[in-house]
C-alpha positions in Angstrom: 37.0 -20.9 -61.8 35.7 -17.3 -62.3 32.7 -18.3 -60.4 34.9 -19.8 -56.9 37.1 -15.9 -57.0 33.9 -14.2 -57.6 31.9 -16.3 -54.4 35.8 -15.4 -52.4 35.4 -11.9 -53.1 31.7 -11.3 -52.4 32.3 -13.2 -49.0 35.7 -10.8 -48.3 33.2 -7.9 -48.9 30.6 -9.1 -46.7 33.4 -9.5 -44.0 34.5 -6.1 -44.0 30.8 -4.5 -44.2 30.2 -6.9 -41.3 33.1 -5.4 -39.3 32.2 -2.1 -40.4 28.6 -2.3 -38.6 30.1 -4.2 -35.4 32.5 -0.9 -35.2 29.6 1.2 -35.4 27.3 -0.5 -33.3 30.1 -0.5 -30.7 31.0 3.5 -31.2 27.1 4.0 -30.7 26.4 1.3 -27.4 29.5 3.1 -26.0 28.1 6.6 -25.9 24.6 5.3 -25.2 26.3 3.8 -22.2 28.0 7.0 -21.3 24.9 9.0 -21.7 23.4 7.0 -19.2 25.3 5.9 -16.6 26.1 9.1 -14.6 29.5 10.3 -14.0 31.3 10.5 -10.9 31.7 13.5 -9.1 35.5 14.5 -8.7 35.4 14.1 -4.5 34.2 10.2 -5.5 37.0 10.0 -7.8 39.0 11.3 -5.3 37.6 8.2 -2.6 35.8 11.4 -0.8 32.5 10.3 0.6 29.7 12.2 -1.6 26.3 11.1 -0.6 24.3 13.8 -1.0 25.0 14.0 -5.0 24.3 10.6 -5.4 21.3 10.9 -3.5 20.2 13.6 -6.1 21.5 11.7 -9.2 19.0 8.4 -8.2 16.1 10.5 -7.8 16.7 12.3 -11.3 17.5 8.3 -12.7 14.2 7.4 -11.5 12.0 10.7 -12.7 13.5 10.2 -16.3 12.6 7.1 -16.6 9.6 6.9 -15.1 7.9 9.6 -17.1 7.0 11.9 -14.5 4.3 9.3 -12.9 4.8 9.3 -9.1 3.7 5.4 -7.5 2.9 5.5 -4.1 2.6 2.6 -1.8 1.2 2.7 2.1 2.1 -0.3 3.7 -0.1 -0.9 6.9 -1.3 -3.4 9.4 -5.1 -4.4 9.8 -7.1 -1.8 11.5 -4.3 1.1 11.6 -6.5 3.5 9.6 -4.9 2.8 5.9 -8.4 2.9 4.8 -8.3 6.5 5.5 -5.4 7.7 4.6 -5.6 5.7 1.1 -8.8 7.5 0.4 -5.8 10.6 0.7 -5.1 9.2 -2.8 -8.5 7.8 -4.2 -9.8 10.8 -3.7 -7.1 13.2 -5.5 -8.7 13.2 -8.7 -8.6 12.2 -12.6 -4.9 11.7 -12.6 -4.7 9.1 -9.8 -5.0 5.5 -10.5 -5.5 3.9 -6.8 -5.7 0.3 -5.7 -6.9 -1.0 -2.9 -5.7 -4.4 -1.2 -4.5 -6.1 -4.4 -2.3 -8.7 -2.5 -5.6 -9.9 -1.1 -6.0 -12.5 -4.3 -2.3 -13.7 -3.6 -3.0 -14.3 -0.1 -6.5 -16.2 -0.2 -4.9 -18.4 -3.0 -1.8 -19.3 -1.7 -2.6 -19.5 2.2 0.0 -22.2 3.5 2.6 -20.3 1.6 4.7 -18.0 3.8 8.1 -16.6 3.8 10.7 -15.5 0.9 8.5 -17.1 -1.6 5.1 -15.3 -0.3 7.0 -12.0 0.1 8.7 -12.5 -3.8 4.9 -12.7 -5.3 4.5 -9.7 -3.5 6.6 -7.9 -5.1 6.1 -9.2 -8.9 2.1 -8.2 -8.0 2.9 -5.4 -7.4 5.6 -4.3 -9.7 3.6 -5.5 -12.4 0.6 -3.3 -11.3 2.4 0.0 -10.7 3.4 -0.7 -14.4 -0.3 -0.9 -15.2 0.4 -4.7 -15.7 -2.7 -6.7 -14.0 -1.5 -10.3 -15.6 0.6 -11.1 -12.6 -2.5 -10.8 -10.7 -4.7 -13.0 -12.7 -3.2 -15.7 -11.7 -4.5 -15.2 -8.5 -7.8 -14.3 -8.8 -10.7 -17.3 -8.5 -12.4 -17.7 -10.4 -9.5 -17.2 -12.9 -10.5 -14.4 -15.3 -11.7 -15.1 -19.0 -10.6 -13.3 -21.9 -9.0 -11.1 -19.0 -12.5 -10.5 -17.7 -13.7 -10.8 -13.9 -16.7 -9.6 -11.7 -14.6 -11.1 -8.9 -11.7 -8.5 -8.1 -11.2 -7.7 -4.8 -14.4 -9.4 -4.0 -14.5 -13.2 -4.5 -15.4 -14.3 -1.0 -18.9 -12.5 -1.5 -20.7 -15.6 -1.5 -19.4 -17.2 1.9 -20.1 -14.1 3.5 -23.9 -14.0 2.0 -25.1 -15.3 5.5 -23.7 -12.7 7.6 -25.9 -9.5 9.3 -23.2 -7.2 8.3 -22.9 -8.5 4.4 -26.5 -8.2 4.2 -26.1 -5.0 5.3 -23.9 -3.8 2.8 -25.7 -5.5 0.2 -29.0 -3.5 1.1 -27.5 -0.3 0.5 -25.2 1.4 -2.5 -22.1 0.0 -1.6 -20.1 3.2 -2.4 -22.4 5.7 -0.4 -23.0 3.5 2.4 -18.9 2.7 2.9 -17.3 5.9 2.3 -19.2 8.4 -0.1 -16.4 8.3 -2.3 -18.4 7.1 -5.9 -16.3 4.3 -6.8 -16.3 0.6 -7.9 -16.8 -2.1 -5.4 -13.2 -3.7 -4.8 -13.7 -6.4 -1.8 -15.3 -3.8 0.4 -13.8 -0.7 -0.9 -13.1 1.0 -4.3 -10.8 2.3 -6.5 -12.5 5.6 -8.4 -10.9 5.2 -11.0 -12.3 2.0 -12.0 -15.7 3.2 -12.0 -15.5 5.5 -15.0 -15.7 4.9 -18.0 -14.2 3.5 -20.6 -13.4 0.8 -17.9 -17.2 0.9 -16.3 -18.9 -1.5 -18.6 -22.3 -2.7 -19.2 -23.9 -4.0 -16.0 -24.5 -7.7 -16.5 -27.1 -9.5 -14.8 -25.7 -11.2 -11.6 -22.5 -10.0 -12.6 -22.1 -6.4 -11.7 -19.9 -4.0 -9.7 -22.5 -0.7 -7.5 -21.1 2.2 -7.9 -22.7 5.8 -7.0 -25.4 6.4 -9.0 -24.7 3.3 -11.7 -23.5 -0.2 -12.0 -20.7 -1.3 -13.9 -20.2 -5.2 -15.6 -17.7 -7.4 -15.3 -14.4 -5.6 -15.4 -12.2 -6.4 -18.4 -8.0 -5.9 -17.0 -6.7 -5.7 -20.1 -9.0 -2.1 -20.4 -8.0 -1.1 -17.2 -4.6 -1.4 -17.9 -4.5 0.5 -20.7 -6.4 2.8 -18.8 -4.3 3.1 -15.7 -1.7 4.3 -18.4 -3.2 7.6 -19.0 -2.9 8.3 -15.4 -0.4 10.3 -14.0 -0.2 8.7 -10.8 -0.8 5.1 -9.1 -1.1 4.5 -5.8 -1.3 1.1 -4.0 -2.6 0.5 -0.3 -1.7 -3.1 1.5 -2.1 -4.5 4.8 -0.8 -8.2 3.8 3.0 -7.1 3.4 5.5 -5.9 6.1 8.8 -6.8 4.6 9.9 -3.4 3.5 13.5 -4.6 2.5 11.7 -6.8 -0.1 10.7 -3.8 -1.7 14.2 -3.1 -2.6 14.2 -4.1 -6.4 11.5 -1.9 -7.0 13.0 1.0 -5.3 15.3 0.2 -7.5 13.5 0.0 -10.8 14.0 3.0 -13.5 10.6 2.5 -14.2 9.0 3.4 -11.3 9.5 6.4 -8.8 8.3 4.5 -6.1 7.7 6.5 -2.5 7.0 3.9 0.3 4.6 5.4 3.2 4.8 3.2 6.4 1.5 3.7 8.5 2.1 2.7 12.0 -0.6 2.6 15.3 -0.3 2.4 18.8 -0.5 -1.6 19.5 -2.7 -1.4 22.0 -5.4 0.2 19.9 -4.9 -2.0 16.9 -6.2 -5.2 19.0 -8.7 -3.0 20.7 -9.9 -1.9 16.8 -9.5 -5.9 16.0 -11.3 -7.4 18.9 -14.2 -5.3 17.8 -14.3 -5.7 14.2 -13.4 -9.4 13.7 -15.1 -10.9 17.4 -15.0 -14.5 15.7 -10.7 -14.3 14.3 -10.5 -12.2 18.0 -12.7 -14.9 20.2 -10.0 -15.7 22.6 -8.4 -12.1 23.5 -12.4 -11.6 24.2 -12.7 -13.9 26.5 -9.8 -12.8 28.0 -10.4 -9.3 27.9 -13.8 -10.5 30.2 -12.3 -12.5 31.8 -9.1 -9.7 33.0 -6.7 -12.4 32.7 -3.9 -13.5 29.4 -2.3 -16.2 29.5 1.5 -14.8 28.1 2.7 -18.2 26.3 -0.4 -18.3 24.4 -0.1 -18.7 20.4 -2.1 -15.5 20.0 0.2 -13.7 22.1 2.8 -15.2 20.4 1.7 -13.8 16.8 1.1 -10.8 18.2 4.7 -10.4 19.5 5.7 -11.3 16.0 3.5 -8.6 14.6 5.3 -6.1 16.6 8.4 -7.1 15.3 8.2 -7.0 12.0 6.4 -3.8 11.9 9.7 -2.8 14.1 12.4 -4.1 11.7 10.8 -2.6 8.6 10.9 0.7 10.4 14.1 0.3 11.2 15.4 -0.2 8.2 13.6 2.8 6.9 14.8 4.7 9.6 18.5 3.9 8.8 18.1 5.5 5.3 19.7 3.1 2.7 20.6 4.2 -0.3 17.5 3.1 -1.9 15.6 4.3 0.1 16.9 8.1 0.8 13.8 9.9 0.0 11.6 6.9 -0.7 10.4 6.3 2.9 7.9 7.8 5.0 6.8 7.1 8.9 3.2 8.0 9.6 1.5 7.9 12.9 -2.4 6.9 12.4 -2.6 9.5 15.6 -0.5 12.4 14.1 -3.4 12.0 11.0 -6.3 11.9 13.3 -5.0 15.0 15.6 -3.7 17.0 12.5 -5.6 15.1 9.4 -5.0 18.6 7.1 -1.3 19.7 7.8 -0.6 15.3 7.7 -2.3 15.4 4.0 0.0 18.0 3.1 3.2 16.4 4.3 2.1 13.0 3.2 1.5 15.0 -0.7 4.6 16.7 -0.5 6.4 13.8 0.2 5.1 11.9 -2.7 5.4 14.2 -4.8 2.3 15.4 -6.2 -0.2 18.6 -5.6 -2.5 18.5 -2.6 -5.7 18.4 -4.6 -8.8 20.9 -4.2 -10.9 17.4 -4.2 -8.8 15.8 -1.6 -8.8 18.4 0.8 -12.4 18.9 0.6 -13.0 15.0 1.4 -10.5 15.4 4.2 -12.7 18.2 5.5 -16.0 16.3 5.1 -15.1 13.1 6.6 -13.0 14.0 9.6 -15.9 16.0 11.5 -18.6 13.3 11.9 -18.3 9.9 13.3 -21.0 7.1 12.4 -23.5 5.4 14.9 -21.1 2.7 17.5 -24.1 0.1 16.2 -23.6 0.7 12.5 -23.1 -2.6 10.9 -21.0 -0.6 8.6 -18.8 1.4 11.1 -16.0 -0.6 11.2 -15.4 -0.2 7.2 -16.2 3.5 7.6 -13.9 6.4 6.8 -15.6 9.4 8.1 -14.6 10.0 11.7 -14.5 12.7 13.7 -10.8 12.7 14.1 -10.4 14.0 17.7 -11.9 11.3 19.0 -10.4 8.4 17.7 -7.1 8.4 18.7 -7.8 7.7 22.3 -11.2 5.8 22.2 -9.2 2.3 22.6 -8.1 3.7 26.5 -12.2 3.0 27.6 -12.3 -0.8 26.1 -9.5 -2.8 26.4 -9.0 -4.1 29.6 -5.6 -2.6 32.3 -4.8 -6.8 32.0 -4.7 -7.0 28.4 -2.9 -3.7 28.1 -0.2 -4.8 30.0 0.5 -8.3 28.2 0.5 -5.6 24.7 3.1 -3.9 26.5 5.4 -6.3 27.4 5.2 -8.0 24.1 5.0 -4.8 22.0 7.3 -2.8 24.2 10.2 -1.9 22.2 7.7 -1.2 18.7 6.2 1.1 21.3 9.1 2.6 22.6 10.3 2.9 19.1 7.2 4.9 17.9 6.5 7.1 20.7 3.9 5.2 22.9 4.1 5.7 26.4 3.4 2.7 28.5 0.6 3.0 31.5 1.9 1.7 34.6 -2.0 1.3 36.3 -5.6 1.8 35.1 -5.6 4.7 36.4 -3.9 6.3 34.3 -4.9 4.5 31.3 -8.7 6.3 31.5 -7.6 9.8 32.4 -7.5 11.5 29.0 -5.7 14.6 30.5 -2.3 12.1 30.4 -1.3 11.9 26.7 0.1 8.6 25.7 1.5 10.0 22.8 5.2 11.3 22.9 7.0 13.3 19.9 8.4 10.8 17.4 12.4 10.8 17.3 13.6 9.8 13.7 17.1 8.3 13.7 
């Protein structure tokens, strides 16, 4: 009997400590809570609009949780000079961890997928890889990686491009001087300098090996290079396979990251002149048109290109518009504002993002913006040194009046949008005294 009152008061106590804690825990989630959700300002208690100290209150959300780092991502089209202005960021110095063209695994894997579902792995890649993660990406990468280890990053296609003049050509020389002088590890064509240091520059393994400046590096282990990237200050992500810039949302979003989105944009007409001459085989039939001085407008190719167009348009737009998430966060570059003004565009692009225009940056600004390589340079296309001045209006004297105009009418309002002028003869089009560039209206 004694024992059943003593079991009935030992489970009474434990009740009562039980309820105890629960109050505790309660009293402590509350002010946890209250610490960090932020308080309204009286004028939004009031049902006064008060943007501008929200504004403030996400960006001081996103720096306290993100631990200072700054991620930067420049989302681009093929051939609009990303190259360049990503070496902006590659080039910055020991506390910059810089990507180039991750989403080109997810792409090459999954090629009949399009859509939501494409544009959702998107965003876990990279989400995971501004948090130093590289497991979502493993997935993607063939052959997949052992042990976390690959030799294939950014460079898996090597093999079926082994019997091309220009791959032999890069495979003659040290992949790193010959692209871009920049000293980094070989990541399908360019290079991320961070990965080319040590501890994450390995061994070089026979047949398996990444050329960098002066030394080659083995088979790259992730699961080191994460943990590396975390001892950077920065990351920085360059990507011509997304366009979708509301997709980004959730990770404007994220407390984790202080993410800063720079849109690269480039006259239309110069992108396919840049793309007819770079990729001749993907580019045949706008050749043979070009030649030829005649497009026929219902084509497919003229179709995707109108696509393009637009959904380079409607991402700017929505950046334009200035969301909430995005106040602060977005960034409209013209590739011919960086060519004419490559210095004071380095400054604003560093200002914007955040972080200290490096000594090391501006000196590789100033080295590769004053000399162009040879036209018949297998490499030129992959270059980044350029004398600047010229490049902005080189695609005027190779693209056809014909196949300017079919751009036009396509492109029209993209071009209208970002300050293009249209040419109404080919006359005009050649004379380099009329500018083609106007000033660039933000809404």
């Amino acid at each position: 009997m004694e024992t059943k009152y003593a079991i009935i008061f030992i489970c009474i106590v434990a009740l009562v400590i039980i309820e105890q804690e629960t109050n505790i825990l309660s009293r402590v989630s509350d002010e946890l809570i209250q610490r960090v959700t932020p308080h309204p300002t009286p004028q939004t208690q009031q049902g006064l609009p008060s943007e501008e100290p929200e504004e403030e209150e996400d960006i001081m959300d996103a720096n306290s949780h993100s631990g200072g780092h700054k991620h930067i991502l420049i989302l681009a089209s093929t051939r609009t000079g990303s190259s360049f202005v990503g070496e902006f960021f590659n080039q910055h110095g020991d506390n910059m961890f810089y990507l180039y063209e991750p989403l080109w695994h997810v792409n090459s894997m999954l090629k009949a997928t399009t859509g939501s579902v494409l544009a959702g792995i998107h965003k876990g890649v990279l989400q995971g890889l501004f948090l130093c993660d590289f497991t979502p990406l493993e997935k993607f990468i063939s052959p997949r990686p052992r042990n976390h280890v690959t030799s294939t990053l950014f460079f898996s296609d090597a093999r079926r491009y082994a019997s091309s003049m220009r791959f032999l050509h890069l495979l003659a020389y040290s992949l790193c001087d010959a692209l871009c002088n920049c000293g980094s590890v070989c990541l399908y064509f360019h290079y991320c300098a961070a990965l080319c240091k040590k501890p994450v520059c390995t061994p070089a393994v026979k047949d398996l090996w990444n050329q960098c400046n002066t030394q080659s590096c083995g088979p790259l282990n992730l699961a080191l290079a994460s943990q590396f990237c975390l001892t950077k200050e920065h990351r920085a992500i360059k990507t011509v396979r997304l366009r979708q810039l509301d997709i980004l949302r959730p990770l404007l979003e994220d407390p984790r990251l202080d993410l800063r989105v720079i849109q690269l944009v480039r006259d239309p007409r110069a992108i396919l002149a840049s793309r007819l001459a770079t990729f001749p085989d993907i580019f045949q039939k706008w050749r043979t048109w070009a030649r030829q001085g005649k497009v026929p407008e219902d084509d497919e190719h003229v179709k995707w290109l109108k696509e393009e167009c637009d959904s380079v348009r409607m991402s700017a737009m929505v950046g334009l518009s200035r969301p909430r998430w995005l106040r602060r966060r977005y960034m409209l570059l013209r590739y011919e504002d960086v060519t004419r003004y490559p210095m004071q565009k380095a400054e604003e692009i560093y200002s914007f993002a955040g972080i200290p225009f490096s000594s090391q940056a501006r000196e590789w600004i100033l080295r590769n913006t004053q000399t162009t390589p040879a036209n018949n340079d297998p490499l030129y296309p992959w270059k980044t040194n350029r004398n600047s001045l010229e490049q902005a209006d080189k695609w005027r004297f190779s693209l056809p009046y014909e196949v300017v105009q079919v751009v036009q009418m396509v492109c029209g309002p993209t071009m209208e949008l970002f300050g293009y002028s249209l040419v109404d003869d080919e006359k005009t089009l050649v004379n380099r005294s009329v500018s083609l560039l106007d000033p660039l209206y933000l809404m």
